[in-house]
Backbone bond lengths (Angstrom), bond angles and torsions (degrees), N, CA, C in turn:
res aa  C-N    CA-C-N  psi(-1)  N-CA   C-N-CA  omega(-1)  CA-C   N-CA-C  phi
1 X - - - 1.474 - - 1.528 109.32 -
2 X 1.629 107.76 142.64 1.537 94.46 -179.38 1.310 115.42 -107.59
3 X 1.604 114.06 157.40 1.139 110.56 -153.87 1.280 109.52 -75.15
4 X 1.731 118.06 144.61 1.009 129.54 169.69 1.408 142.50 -38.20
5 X 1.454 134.78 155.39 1.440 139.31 171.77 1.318 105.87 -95.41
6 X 1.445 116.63 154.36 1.446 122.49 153.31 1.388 109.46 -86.16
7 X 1.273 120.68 -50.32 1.142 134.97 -162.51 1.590 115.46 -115.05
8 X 1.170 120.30 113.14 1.445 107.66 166.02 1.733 118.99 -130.83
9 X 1.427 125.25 115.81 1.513 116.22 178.33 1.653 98.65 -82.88
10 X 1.222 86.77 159.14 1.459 116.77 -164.66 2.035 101.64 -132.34
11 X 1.371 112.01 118.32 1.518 108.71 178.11 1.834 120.48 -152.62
12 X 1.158 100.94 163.58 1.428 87.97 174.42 1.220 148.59 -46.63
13 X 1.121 101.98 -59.31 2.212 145.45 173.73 1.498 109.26 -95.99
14 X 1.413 113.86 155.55 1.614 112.04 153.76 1.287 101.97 -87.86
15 X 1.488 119.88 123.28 1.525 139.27 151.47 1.761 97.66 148.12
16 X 1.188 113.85 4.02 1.905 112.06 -165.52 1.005 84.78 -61.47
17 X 1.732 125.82 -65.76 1.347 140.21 -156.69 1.392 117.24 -36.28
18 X 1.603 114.98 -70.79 0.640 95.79 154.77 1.625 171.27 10.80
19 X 1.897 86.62 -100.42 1.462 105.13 161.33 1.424 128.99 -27.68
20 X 1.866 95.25 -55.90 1.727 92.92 -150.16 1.896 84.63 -93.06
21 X 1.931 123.17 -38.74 1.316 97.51 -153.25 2.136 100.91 -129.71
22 X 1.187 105.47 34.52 1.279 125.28 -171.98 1.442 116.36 -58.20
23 X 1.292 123.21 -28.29 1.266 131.83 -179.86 1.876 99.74 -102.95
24 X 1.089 97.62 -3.10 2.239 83.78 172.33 1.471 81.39 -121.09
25 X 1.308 156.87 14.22 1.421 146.65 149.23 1.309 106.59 -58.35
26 X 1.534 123.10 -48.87 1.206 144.42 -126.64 1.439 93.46 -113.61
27 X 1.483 119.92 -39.21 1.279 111.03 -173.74 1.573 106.26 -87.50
28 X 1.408 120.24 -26.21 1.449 106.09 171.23 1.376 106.43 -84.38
29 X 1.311 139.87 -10.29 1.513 105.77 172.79 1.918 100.57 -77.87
30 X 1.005 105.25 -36.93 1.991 105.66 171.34 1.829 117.27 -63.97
31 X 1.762 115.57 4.32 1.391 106.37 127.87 1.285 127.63 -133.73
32 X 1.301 101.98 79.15 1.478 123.95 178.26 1.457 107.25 49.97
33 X 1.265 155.57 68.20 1.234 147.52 119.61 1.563 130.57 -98.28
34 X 0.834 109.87 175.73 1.444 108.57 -159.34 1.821 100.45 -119.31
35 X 1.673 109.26 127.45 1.300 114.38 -136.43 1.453 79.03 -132.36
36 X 1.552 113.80 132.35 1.862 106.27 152.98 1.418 87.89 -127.88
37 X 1.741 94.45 -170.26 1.308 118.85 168.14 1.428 109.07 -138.28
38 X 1.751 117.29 170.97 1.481 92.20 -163.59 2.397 68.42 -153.83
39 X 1.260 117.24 105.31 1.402 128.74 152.16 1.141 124.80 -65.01
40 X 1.290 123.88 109.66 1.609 125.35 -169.99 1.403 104.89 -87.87
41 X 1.690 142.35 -9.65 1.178 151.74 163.61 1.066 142.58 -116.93
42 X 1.376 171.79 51.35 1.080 158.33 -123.64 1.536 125.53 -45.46
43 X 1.872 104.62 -17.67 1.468 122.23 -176.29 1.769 115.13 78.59
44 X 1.085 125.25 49.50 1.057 116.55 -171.68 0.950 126.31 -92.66
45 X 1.455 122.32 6.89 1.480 148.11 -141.79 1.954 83.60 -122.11
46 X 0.938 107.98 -51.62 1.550 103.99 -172.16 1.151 128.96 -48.10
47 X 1.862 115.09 139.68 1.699 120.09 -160.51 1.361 116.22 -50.19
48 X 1.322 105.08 -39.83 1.761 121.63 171.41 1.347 127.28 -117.29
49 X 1.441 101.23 145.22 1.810 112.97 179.10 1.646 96.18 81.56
50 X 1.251 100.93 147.63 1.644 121.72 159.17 1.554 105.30 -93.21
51 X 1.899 102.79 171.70 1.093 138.68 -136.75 2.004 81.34 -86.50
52 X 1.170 92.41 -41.40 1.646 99.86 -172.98 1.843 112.07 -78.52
53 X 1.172 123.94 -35.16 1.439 135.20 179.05 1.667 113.51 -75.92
54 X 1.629 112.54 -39.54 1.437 115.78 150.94 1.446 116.36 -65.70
55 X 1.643 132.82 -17.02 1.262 106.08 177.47 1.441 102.47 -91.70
56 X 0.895 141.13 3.23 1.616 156.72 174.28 1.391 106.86 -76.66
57 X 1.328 118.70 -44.12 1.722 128.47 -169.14 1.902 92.25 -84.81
58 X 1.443 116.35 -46.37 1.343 114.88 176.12 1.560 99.08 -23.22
59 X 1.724 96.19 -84.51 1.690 126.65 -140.76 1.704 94.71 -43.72
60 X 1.405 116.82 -46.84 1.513 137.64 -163.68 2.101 96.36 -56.99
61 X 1.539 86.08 -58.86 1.421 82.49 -165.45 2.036 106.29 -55.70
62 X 1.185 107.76 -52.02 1.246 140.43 -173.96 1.992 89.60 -40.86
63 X 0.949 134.61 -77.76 1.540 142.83 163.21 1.484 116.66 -18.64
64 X 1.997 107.62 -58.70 1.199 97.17 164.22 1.552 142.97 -83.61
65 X 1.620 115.88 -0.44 1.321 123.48 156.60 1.513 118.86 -81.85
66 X 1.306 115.84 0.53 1.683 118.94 176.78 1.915 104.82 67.96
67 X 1.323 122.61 29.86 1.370 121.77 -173.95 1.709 94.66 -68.70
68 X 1.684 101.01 147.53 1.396 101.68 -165.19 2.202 104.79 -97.14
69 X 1.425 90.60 4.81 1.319 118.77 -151.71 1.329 128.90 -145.60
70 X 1.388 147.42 51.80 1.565 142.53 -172.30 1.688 101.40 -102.16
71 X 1.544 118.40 121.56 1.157 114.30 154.65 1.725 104.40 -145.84
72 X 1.486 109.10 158.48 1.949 134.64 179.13 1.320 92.48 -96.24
73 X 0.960 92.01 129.49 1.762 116.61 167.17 1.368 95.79 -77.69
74 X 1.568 133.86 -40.61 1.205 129.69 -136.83 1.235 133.01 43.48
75 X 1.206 134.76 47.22 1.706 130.73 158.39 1.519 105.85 -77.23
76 X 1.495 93.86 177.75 1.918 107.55 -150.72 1.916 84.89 -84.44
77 X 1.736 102.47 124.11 1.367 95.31 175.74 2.105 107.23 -75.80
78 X 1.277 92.39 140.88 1.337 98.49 180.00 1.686 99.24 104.06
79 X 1.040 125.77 -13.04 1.521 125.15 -168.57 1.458 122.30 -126.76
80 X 1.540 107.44 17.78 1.680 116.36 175.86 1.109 119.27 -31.17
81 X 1.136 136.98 89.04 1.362 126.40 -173.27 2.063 115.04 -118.69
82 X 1.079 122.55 -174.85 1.407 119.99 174.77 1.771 104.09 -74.44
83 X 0.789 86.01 -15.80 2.243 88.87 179.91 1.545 89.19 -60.32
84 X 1.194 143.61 -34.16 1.321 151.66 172.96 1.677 122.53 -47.07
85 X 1.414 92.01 -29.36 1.754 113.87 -174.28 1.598 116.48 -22.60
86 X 1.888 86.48 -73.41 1.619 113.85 -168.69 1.241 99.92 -47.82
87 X 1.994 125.77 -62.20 1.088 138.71 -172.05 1.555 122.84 -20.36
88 X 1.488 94.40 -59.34 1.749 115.60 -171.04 1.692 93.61 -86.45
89 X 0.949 120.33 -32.93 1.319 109.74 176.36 1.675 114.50 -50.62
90 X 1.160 110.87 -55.63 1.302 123.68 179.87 1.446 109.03 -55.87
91 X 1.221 109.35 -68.87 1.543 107.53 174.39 1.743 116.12 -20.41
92 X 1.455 105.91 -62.55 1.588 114.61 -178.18 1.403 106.52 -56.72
93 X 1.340 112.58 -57.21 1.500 100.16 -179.33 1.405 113.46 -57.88
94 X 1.297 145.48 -3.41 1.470 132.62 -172.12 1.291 110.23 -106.62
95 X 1.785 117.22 -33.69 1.655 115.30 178.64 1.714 112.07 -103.71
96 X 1.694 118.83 -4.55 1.265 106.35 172.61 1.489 116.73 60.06
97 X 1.370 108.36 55.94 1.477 103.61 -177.84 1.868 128.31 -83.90
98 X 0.702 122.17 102.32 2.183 102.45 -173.01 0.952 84.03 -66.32
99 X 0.688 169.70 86.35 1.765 160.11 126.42 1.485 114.34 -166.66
100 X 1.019 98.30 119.21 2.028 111.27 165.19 1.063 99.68 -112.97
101 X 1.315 114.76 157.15 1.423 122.02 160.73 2.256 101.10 -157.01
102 X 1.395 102.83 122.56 1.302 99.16 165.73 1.805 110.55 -148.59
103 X 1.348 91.57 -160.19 1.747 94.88 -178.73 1.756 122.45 -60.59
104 X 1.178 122.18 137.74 1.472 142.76 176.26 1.243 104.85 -43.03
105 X 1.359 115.01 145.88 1.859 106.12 166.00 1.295 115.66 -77.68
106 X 1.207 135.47 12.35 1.734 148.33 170.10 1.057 89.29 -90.07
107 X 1.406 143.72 144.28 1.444 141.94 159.14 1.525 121.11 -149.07
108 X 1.069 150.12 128.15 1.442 138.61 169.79 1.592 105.30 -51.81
109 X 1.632 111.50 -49.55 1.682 118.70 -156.03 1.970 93.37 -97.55
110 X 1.519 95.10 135.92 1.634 104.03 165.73 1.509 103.73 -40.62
111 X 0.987 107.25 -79.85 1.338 133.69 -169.94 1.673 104.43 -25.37
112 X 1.428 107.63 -52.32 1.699 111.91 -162.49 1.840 96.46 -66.94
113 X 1.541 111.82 -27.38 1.664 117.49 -169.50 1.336 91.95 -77.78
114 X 1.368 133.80 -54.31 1.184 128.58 158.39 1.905 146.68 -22.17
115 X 0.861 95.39 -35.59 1.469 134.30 167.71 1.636 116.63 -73.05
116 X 1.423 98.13 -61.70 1.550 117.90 -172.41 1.874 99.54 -46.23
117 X 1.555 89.67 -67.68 1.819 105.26 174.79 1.644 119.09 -45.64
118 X 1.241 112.82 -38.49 1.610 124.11 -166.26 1.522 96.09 -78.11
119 X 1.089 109.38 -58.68 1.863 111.25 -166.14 1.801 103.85 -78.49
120 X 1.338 114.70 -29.92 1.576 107.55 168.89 1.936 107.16 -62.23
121 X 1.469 109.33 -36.56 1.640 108.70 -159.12 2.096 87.04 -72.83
122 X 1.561 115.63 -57.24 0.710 86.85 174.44 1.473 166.03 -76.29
123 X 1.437 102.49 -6.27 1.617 108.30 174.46 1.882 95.73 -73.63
124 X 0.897 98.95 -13.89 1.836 76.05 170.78 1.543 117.42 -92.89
125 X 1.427 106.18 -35.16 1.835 107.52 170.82 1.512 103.58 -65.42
126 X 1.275 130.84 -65.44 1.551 120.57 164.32 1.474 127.98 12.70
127 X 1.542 102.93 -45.96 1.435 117.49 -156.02 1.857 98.28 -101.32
128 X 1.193 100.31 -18.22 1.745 82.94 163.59 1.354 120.73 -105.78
129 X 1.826 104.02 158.54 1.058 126.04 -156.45 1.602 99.08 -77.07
130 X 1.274 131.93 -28.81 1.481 143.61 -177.16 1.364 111.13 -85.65
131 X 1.006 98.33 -26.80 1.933 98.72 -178.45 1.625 111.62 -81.61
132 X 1.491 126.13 100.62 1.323 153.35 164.56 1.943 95.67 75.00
133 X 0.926 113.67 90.07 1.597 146.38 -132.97 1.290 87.03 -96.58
134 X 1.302 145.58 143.19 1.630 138.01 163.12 1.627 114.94 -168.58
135 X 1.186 128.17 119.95 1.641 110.53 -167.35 1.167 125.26 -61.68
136 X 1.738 131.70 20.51 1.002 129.43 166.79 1.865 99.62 -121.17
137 X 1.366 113.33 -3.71 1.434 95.56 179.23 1.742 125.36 -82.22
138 X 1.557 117.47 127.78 1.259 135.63 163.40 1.458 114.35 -68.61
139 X 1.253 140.96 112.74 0.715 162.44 157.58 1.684 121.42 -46.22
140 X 1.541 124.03 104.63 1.662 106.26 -132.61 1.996 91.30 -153.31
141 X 1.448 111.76 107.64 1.511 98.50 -169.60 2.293 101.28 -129.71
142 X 1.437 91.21 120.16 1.326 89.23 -162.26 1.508 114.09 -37.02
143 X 1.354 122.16 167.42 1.693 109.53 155.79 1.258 118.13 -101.51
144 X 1.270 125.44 15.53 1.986 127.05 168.12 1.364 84.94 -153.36
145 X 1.538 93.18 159.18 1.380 135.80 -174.54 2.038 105.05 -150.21
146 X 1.272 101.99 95.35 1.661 119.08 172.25 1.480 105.43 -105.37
147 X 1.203 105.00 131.90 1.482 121.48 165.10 1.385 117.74 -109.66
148 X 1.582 141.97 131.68 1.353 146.94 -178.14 1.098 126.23 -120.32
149 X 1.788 104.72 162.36 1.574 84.54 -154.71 1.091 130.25 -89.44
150 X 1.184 139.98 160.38 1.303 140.94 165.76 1.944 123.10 -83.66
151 X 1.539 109.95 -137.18 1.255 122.32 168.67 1.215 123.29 -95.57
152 X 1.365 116.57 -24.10 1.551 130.12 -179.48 1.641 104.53 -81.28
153 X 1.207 107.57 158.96 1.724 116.66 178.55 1.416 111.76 -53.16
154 X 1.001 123.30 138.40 1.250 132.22 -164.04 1.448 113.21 -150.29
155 X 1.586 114.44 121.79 1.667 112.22 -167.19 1.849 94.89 -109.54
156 X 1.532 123.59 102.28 1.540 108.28 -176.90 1.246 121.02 -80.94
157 X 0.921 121.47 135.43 1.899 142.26 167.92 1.794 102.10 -48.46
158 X 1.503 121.44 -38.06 1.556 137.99 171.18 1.048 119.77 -175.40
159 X 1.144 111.38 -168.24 1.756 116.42 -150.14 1.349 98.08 -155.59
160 X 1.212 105.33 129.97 1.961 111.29 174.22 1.330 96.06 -109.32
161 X 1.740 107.26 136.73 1.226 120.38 140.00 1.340 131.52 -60.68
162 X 1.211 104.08 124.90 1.792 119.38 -174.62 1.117 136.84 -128.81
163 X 1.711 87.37 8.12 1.777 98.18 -168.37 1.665 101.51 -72.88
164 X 1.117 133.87 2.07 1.443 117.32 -173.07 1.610 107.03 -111.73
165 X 1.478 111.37 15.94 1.517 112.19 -169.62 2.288 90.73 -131.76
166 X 1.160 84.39 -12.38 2.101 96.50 -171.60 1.372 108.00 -32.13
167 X 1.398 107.06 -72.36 1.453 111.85 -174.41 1.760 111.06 -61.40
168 X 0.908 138.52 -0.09 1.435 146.02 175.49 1.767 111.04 -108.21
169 X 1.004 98.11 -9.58 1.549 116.28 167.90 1.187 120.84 -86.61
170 X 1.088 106.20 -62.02 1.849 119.28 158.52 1.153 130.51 -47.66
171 X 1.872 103.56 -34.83 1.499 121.17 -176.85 2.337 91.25 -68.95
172 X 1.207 117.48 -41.92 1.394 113.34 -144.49 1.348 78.96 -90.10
173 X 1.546 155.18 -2.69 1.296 122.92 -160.74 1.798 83.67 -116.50
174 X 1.472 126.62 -40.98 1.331 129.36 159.63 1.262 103.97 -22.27
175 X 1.364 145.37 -18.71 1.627 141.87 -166.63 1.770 113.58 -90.02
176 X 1.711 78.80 -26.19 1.555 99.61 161.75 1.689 136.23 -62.94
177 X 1.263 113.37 18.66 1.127 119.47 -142.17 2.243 96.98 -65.88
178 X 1.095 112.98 -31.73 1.782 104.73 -174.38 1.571 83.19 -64.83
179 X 1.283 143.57 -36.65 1.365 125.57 -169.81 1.581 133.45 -94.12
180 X 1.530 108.21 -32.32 1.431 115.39 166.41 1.425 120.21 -97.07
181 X 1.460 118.86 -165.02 1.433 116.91 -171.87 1.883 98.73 -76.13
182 X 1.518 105.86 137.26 1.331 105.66 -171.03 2.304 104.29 -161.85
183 X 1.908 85.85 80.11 1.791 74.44 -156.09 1.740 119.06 -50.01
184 X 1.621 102.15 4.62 1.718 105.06 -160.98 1.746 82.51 -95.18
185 X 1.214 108.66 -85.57 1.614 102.82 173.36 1.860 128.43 -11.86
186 X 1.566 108.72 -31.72 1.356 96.39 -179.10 1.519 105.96 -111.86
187 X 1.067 117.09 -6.99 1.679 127.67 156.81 2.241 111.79 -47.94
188 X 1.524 78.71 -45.30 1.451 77.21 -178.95 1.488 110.67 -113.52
189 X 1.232 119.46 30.86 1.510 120.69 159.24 1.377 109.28 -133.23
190 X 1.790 102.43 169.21 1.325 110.48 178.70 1.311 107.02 -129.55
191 X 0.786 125.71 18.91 1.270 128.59 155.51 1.774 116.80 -83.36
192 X 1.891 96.51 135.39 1.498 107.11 -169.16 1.493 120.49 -57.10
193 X 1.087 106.50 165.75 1.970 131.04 178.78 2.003 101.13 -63.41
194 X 1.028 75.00 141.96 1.743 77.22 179.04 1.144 107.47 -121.81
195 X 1.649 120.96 -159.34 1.305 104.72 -163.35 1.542 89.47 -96.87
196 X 1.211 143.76 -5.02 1.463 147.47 -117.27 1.650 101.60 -136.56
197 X 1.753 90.45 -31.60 1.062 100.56 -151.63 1.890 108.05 -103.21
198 X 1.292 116.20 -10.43 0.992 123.98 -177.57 2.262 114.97 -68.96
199 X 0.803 116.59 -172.48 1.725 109.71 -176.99 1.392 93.75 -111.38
200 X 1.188 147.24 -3.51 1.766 135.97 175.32 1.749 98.71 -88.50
201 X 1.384 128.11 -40.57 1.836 121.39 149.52 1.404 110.03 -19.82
202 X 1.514 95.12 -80.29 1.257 112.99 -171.19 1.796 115.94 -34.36
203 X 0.798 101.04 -58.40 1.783 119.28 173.26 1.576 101.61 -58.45
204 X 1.170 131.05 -40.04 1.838 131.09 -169.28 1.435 76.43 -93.25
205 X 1.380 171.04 -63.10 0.969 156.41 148.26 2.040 113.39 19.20
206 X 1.408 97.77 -87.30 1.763 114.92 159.23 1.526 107.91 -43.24
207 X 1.148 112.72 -74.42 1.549 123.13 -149.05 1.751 91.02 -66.16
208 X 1.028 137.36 -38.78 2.008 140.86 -174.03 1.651 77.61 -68.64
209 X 1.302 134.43 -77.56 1.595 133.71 -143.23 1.850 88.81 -70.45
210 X 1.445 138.33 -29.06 1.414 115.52 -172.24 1.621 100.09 -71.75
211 X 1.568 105.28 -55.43 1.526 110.61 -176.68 1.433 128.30 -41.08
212 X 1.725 110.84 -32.12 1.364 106.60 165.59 1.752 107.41 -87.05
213 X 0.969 116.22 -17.54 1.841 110.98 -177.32 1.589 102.20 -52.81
214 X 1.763 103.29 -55.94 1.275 110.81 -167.11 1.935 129.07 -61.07
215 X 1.554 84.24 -20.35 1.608 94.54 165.85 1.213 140.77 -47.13
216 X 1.906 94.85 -34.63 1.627 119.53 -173.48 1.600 84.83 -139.87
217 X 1.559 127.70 52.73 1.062 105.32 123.20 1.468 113.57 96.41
218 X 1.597 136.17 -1.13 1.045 116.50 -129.65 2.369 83.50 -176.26
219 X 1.081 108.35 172.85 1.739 95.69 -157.23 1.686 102.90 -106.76
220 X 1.623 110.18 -17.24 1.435 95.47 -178.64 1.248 93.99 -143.77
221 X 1.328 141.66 129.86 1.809 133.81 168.31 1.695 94.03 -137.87
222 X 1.726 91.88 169.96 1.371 109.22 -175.56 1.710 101.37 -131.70
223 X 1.632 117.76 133.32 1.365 116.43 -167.55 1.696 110.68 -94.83
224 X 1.045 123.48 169.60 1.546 135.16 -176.68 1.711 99.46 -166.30
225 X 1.540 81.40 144.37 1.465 105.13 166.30 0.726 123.78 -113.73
226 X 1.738 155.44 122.20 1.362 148.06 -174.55 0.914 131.10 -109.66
227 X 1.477 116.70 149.51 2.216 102.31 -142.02 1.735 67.30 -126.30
228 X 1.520 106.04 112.96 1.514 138.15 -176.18 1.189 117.51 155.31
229 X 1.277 105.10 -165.01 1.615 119.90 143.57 1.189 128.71 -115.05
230 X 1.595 125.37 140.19 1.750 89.11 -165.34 1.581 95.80 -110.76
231 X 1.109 134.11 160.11 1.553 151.46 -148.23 1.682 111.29 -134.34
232 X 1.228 106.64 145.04 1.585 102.78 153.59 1.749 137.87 -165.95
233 X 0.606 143.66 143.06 1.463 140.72 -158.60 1.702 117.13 -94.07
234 X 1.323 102.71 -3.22 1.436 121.23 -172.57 1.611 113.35 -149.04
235 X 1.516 113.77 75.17 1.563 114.45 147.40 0.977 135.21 36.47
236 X 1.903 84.52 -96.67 1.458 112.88 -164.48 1.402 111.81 -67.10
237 X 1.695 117.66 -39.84 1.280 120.46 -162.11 1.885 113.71 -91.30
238 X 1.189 86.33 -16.89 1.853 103.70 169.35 1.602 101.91 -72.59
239 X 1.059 142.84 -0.52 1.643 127.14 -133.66 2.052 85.37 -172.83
240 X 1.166 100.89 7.01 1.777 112.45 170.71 1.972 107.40 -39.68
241 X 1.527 106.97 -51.26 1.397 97.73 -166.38 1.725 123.06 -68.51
242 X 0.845 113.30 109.29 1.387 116.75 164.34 1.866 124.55 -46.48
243 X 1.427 100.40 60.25 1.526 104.61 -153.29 1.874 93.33 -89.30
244 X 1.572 113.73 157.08 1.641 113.98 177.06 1.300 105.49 -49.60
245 X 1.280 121.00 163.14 1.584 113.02 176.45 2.039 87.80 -110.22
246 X 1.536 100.81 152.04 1.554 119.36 -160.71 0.985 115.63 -109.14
């Protein structure tokens, strides 16, 4: 059996990860946990870069967040559907993650709402013993479920500090260059500006991660919502951040 994840994000495209939670990827593999990612598309549908030049920008980014773990499901980008089920199911049962974390059910992209539904249905089918039945399958159902934010309004449950992982965040999504702002990349292409892809993103990029830093206190954070309740037995150590009082 291989060894387990703590953490695994789960997303539409290669580069979501990134985007929305790249700097708390980065900071839990920098305290020792063991971090994958799991691409439900290859993106082939997208205005820029091929299917093969994004898996190139993956591997790069993937290296500089130290992920212990990147694999594509390959489903049809643009076509998330429940045929996807078994797929992600399997995945969970093989790395054992306590932790999920993927896209919000608010979403700009079909696809990301798509996602949201697929990876919530499955960490709960995961966990039964009848659901896609096999004499070697373990039966395996995360214990959290975090969602992050996107572009749409978003009310967070908490906020990670990230300012000490930022610039290494920036460094892994920069790998992105057919997809984010990249003035060398569009010098030598002709293919159009996207919405993603333009340099005022790039900037709401900073300016979304200062605005939540400053909430709790602190210069760059990344938000999550958590589909639970969250609990604790210790106060003091739940209640660690020294955030402004409001």
């Amino acid at each position: 059996m291989v060894e387990a994840l703590d953490i695994l994000a789960i997303a539409a495209h290669p580069d979501d990860v990134e985007l929305a939670a790249g700097g708390t990827l980065a900071l839990c593999v920098r305290q020792g946990l063991r971090v994958g990612a799991l691409d439900l598309t290859r993106g082939e549908l997208g205005t820029r870069g091929t299917p093969e030049l994004r898996a190139k920008e993956t591997a790069a980014a993937t290296a500089v967040l130290g992920l212990s773990v990147r694999e594509n499901l390959g489903l049809p980008d643009g076509n998330i559907t429940a045929a996807g089920l078994g797929g992600v199911i399997e995945v969970l049962r093989k790395w054992r993650p306590r932790i999920i974390m993927t896209h919000p059910a608010v979403c700009r992209h079909p696809d990301h709402r798509a996602t949201h539904t697929l990876v919530r249905d499955a960490c709960y089918f995961a966990g039964l013993k009848k659901m896609n039945p096999g004499a070697d399958v373990v039966p395996w159902r995360p214990k959290h479920l975090l969602y992050f934010a996107e572009v749409k309004h978003f009310e967070p449950t908490f906020i990670l500090d990230v300012t000490s992982t930022w610039a290494q965040r920036m460094q892994a999504l920069r790998c992105y260059g057919s997809q984010v702002h990249d003035p060398d990349y569009k010098k030598a292409s002709e293919e159009p500006e996207t919405y993603i892809s333009n340099a005022g993103f790039s900037e709401w990029i900073e300016a979304r991660a200062r605005t939540y830093g400053h909430l709790i206190g602190c210069t760059y954070g990344e938000a999550f919502q958590y589909d639970g309740t969250l609990g604790t037995a210790n106060l003091d150590k739940f209640l660690n951040m020294e955030a402004p009082f409001q």
